[in-house]
C-alpha positions as CSV (number, residue, x, y, z in Angstrom):
1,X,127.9,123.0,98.6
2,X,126.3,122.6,101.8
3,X,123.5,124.8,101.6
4,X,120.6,125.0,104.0
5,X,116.8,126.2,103.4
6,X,117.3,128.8,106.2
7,X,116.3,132.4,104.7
8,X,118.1,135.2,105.0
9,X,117.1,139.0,105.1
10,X,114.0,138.4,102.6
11,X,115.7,135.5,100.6
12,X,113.8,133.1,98.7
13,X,113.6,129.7,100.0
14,X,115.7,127.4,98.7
15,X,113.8,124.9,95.8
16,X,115.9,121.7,94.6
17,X,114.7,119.7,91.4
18,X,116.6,116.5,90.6
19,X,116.5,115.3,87.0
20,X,117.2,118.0,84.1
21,X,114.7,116.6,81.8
22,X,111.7,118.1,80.1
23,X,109.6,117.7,83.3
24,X,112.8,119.0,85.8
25,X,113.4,121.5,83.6
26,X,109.4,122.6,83.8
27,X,109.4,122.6,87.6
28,X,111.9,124.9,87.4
29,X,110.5,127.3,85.5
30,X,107.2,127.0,87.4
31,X,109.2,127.9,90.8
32,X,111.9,130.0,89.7
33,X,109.8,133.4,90.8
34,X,109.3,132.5,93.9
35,X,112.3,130.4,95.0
36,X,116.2,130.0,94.4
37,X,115.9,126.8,92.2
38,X,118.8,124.7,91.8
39,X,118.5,121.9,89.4
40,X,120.9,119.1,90.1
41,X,121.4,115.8,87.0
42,X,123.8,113.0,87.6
43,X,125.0,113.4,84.0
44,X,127.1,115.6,82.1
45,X,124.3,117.6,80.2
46,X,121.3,118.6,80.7
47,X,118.2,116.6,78.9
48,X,120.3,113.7,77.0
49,X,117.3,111.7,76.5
50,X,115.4,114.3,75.6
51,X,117.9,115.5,72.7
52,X,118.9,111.9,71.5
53,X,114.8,111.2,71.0
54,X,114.9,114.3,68.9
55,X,117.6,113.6,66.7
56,X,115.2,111.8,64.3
57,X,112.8,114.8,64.5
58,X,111.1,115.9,67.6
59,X,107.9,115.5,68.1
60,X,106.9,117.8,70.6
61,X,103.2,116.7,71.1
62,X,100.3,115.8,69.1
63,X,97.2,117.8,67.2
64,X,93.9,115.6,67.5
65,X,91.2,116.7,69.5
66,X,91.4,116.6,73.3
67,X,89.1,113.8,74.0
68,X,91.1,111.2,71.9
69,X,94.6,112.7,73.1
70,X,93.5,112.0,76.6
71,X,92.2,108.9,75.8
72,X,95.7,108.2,75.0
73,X,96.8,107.9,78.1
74,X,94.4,104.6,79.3
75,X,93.8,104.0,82.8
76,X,95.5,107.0,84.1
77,X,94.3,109.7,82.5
78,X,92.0,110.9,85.0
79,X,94.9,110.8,87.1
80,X,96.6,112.9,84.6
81,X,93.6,115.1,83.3
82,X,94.3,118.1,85.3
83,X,97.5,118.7,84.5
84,X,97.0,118.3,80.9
85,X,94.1,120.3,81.1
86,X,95.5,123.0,82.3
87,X,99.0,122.7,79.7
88,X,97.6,120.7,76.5
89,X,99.0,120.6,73.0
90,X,98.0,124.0,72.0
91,X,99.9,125.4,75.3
92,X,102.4,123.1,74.3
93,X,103.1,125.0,71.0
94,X,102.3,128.3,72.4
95,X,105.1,127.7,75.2
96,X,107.5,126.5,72.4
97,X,106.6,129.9,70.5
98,X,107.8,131.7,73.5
99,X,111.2,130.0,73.3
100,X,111.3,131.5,69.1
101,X,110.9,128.0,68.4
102,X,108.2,127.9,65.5
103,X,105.9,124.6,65.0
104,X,104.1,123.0,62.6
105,X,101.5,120.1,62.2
106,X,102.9,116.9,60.2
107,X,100.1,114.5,58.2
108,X,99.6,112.1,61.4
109,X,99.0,115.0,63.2
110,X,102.3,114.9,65.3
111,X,103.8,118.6,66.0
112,X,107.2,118.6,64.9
113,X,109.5,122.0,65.7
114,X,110.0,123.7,62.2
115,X,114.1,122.8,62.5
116,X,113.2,119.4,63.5
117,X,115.7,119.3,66.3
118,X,115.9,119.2,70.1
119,X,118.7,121.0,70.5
120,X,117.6,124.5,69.6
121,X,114.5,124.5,71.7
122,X,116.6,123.0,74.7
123,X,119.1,125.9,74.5
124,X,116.6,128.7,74.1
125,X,115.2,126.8,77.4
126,X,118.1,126.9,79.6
127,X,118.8,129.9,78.7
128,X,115.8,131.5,79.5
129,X,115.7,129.9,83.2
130,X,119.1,130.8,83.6
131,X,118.0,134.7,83.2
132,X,115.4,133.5,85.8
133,X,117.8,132.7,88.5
134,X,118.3,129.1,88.3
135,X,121.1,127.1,88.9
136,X,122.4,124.1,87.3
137,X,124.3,121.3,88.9
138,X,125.5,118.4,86.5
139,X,127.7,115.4,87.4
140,X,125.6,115.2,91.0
141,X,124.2,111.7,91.6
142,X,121.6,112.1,94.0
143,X,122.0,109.3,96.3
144,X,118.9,110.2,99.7
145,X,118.7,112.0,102.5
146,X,120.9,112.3,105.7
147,X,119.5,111.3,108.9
148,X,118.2,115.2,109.4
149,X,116.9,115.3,106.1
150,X,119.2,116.6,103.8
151,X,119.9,115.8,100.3
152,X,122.9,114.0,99.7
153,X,124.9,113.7,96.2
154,X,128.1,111.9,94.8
155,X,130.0,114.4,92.6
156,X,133.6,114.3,90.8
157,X,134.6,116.3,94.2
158,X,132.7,114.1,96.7
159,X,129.6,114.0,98.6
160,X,127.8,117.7,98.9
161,X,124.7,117.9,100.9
162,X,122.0,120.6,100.4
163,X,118.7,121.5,102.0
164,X,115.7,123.1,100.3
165,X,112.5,123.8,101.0
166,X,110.8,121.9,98.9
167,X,112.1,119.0,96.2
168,X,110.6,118.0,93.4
169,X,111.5,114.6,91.8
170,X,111.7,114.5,87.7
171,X,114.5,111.1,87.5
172,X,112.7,109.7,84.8
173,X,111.8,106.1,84.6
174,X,114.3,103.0,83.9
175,X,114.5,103.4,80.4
176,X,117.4,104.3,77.9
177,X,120.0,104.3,81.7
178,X,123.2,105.4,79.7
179,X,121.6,108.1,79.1
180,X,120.5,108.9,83.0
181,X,117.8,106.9,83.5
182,X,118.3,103.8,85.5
183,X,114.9,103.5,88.1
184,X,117.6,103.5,91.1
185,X,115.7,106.1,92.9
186,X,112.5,103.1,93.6
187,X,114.4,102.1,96.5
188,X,114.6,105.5,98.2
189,X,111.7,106.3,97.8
190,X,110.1,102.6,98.5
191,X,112.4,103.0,102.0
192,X,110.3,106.7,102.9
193,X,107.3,104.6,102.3
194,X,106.4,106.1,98.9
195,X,104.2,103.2,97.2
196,X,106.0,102.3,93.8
197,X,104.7,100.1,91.3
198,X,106.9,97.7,89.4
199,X,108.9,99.5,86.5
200,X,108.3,97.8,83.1
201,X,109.2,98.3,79.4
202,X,106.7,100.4,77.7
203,X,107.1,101.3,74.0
204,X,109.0,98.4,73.2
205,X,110.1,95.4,71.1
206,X,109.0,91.8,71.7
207,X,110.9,88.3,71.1
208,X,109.9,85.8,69.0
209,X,111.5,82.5,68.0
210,X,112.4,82.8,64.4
211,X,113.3,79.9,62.2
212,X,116.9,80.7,61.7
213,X,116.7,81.5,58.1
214,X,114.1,84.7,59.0
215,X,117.0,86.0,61.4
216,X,119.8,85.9,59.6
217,X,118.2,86.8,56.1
218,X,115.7,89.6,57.1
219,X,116.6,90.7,60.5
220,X,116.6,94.4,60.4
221,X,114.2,94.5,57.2
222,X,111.1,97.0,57.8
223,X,107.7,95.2,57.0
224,X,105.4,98.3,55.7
225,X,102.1,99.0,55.1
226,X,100.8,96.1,57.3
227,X,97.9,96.6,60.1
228,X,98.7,95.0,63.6
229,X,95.9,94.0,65.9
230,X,96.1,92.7,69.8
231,X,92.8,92.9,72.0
232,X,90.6,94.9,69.4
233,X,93.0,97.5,68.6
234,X,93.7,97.9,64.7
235,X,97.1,99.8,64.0
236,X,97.7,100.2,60.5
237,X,101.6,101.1,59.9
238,X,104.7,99.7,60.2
239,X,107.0,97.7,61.8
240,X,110.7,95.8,61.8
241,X,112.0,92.7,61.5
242,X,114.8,92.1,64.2
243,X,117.3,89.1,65.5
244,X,115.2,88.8,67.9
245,X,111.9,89.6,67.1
246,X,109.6,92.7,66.2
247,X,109.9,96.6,67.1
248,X,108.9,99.7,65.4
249,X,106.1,102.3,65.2
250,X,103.0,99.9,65.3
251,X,104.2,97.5,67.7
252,X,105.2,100.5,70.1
253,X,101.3,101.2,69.8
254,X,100.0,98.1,71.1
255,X,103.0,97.0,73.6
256,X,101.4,97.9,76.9
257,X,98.5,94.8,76.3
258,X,100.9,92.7,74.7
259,X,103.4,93.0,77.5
260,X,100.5,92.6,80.2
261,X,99.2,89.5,78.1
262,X,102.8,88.0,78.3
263,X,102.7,88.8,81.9
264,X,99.5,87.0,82.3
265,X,99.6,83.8,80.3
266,X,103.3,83.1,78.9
267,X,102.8,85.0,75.2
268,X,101.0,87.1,73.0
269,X,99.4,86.4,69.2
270,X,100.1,89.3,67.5
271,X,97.9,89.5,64.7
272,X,98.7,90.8,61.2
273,X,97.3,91.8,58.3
274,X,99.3,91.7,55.2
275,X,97.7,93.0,52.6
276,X,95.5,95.7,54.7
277,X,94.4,97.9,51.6
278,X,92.8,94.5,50.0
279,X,89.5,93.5,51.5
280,X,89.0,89.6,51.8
281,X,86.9,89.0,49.0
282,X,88.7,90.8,46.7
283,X,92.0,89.3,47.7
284,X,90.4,86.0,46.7
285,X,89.2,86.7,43.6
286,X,92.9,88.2,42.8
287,X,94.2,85.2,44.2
288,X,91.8,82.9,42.0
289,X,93.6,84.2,39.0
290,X,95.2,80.9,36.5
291,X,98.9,80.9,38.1
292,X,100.2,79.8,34.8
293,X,103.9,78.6,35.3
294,X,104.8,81.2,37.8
295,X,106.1,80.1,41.5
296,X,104.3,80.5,44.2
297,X,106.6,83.0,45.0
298,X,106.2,85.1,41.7
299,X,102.4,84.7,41.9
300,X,102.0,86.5,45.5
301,X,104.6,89.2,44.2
302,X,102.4,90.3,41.6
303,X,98.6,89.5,42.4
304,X,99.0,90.6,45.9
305,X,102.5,92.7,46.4
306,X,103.8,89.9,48.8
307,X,107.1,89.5,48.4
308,X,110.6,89.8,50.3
309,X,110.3,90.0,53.8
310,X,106.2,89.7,54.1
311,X,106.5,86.2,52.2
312,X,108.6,85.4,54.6
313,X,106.6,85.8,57.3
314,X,104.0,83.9,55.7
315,X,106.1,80.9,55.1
316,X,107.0,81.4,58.7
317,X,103.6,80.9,59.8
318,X,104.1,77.3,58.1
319,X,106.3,75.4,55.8
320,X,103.9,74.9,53.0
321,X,101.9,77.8,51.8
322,X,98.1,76.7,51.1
323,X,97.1,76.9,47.5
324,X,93.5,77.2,47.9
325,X,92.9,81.0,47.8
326,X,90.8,81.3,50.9
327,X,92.7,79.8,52.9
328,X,95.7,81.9,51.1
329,X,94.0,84.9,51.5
330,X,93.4,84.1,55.4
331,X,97.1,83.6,55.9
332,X,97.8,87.0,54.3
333,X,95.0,88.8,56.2
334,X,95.2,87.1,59.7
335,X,98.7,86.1,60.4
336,X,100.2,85.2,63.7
337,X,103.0,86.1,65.4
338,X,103.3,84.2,67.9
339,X,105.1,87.1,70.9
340,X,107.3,85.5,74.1
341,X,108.6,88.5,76.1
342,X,109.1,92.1,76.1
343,X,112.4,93.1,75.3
344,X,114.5,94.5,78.3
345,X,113.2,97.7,79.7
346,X,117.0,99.3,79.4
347,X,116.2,98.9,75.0
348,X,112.7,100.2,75.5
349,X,111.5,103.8,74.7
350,X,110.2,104.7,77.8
351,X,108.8,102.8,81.3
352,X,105.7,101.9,82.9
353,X,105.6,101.6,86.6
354,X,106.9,103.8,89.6
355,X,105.1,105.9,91.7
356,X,101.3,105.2,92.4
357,X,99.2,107.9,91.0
358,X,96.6,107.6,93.6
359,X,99.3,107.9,96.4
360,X,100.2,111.5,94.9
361,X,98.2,114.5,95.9
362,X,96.0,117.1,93.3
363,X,99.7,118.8,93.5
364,X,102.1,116.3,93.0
365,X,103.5,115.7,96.7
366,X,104.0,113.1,97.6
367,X,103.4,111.4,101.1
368,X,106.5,113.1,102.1
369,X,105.7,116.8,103.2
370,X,107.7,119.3,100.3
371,X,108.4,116.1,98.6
372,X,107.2,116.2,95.0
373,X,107.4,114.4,91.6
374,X,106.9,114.3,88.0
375,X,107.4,113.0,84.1
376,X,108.0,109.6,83.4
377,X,108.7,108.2,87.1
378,X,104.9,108.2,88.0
379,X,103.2,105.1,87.1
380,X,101.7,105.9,83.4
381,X,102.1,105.2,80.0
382,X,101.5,106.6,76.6
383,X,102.3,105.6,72.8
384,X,105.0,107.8,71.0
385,X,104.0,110.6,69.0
386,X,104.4,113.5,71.0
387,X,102.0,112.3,74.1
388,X,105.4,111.2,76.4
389,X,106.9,114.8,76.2
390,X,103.6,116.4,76.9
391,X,102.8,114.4,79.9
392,X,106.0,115.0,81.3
393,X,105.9,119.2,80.8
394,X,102.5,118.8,82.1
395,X,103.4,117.0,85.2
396,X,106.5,118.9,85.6
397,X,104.5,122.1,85.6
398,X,102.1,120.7,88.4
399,X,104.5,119.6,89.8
400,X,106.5,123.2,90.1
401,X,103.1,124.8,91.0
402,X,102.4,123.0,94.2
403,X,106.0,122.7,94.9
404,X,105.4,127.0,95.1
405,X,101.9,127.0,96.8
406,X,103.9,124.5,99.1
407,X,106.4,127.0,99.8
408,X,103.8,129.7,100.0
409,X,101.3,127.9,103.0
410,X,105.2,126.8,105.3
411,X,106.9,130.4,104.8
């Protein structure tokens, strides 16, 4: 396949997008009127992170008002604004409709697919842009650009070249790489002076140094209906007990200042609240209740529901539990974890890092002419929840725009 952009009799210009993810997958669709699109993945399949995220039930993107879900987003979403002004959650949903894929609104306001599944929405997808003209290449490992400026790959067959038009970049970010996603692109791009911002873990677990009795008796034990806090932010939810420290839900919601933190000064103190449906004063009072004969033990199981892995944490926090009930009560309310590192990025549910948002135009190009990008390899981060897979259809579809207004002005 060595194909070059040249047109021929009235053709459409050639378009290449490299990563068939969610954002990939959008560009395409964007461009495929108005150019041959060839999408090119170094795996097997099409989407695998996308379909293994969905496995426990997809959420597709999120139903609170606009101003909070943007919000979500932190210091880039004016950045990001545009785009997910012009595709929020409502055109999320709508789009899905369009597929036949019906959704629905759960309690926490996440937007599940009525089947709960990836994989039918993904099929109805490919489908559709393959009645649109576009191309699939899988097992191509995009590895640069020859000297005159055509994109090479490594395939089971060896190297191909090919040479669009335009390109637009959707490799995802450097987590989850079995699955495609390494971050081995920063150095091609870093190399065609594309500024890129260091990739770090972003939804992710944290180490702590258990006593060994924690590890090997309640690693892998959920701790629910606990509230987290880090840097004024209150998550109420829960969380898990691992070998090597915390993950889950709640701590995926406050990892981007708890990873900076541990950047900044060595650690983190997680705080956490035990007991969060029992204000302080009326935990005391429980707790001032005649303990009779009971243990310890048995007198936190039933005057306060503490018991199993929550009383270890507490005794975690130090060997002898206080037996004064304010001070009780403050160990229950206010524990503190005490957090050493972020786990690697390769375990973490998605990246921050890669390329600088202000070094990207209003349309996605990038400071190489026709070069564009998208999704998770632009420097932003969002919690779980259904704001990742917007973010990245938004930017893909950006991205595909001015990828075809790019096209439109060089004809």
């Amino acid at each position: 396949m060595n194909a070059s952009p040249e047109k021929i009799d009235g053709a459409k210009p050639l378009a290449a997008i490299i990563g068939g993810g969610p954002a990939g997958l959008m560009a395409a669709e964007m461009l495929s009127e108005q150019a041959e699109v060839h999408v090119f993945d170094a795996m097997p399949s099409l989407a695998r992170k996308f379909l293994l995220a969905g496995k426990s039930g997809l959420n597709i993107t999120h139903g609170e008002e606009f101003a909070s879900f943007i919000n979500r987003f932190g210091d880039a979403r004016e950045k990001l604004r545009t785009a997910l002004e012009a595709f929020t959650p409502q055109d999320v949903r709508d789009w899905a409709a369009g597929l036949g894929i019906e959704t629905f609104e759960g309690s926490s306001h996440r937007i599940f697919p009525r089947q709960m599944k990836a994989s039918p929405l993904l099929r109805a997808w490919i489908q559709r842009l393959g009645r649109a003209g576009v191309t699939f290449h899988t097992k191509h490992k995009w590895r640069g650009w020859t000297d005159d400026g055509a994109l090479v790959f490594e395939t089971p067959d060896g190297e191909r070249l090919f040479t669009p038009a335009a390109t637009v970049l959707a490799l995802g970010g450097a987590s989850w790489p079995r699955l495609g996603s390494d971050g081995g692109w920063t150095r091609l791009l870093a190399e065609k002076g594309i500024r890129i911002n260091e990739l770090k873990p972003a939804n992710c677990g944290f180490e702590v140094s258990w006593s060994e009795h924690l590890k090997t008796r309640f690693a892998g034990h959920p701790v629910k209906s606990v509230a987290l806090e880090f840097g004024g932010t209150r998550i109420k939810g829960d969380f898990v007990v691992t070998e090597t420290g915390v993950e889950g839900s709640a701590v995926y919601a406050l990892s981007g200042p708890l990873r900076d933190e541990i950047a900044s000064n060595g650690k983190a103190l997680l705080k956490i609240d035990l007991a969060p449906d029992r204000d302080e004063a009326r935990l005391v009072r429980e707790l001032e209740r005649p303990q009779g004969k009971s243990s310890m033990a048995n007198f936190l199981r039933k005057v306060a529901g503490i018991e199993g892995v929550k009383a270890a944490l507490l005794r975690e926090a130090g060997p002898d539990l206080p037996w004064d009930p304010t001070q009780l009560m403050k160990r229950i309310k206010h524990l503190e974890l005490v957090l050493t590192a972020p786990r690697p990025i390769a375990e973490a549910i998605s990246s921050a890092g890669g390329i600088a948002l202000d070094d990207l135009g209003t349309d996605y190009m990038t400071s190489v002419p026709g070069l564009f990008a998208a999704g998770e390899m632009l420097d932003w981060e969002a919690p779980t929840g259904g704001y990742l897979l917007t973010a990245c259809l938004a930017t893909g579809r950006a991205a595909g725009l001015g990828a075809g207004e790019f096209l439109a002005r060089t004809r």
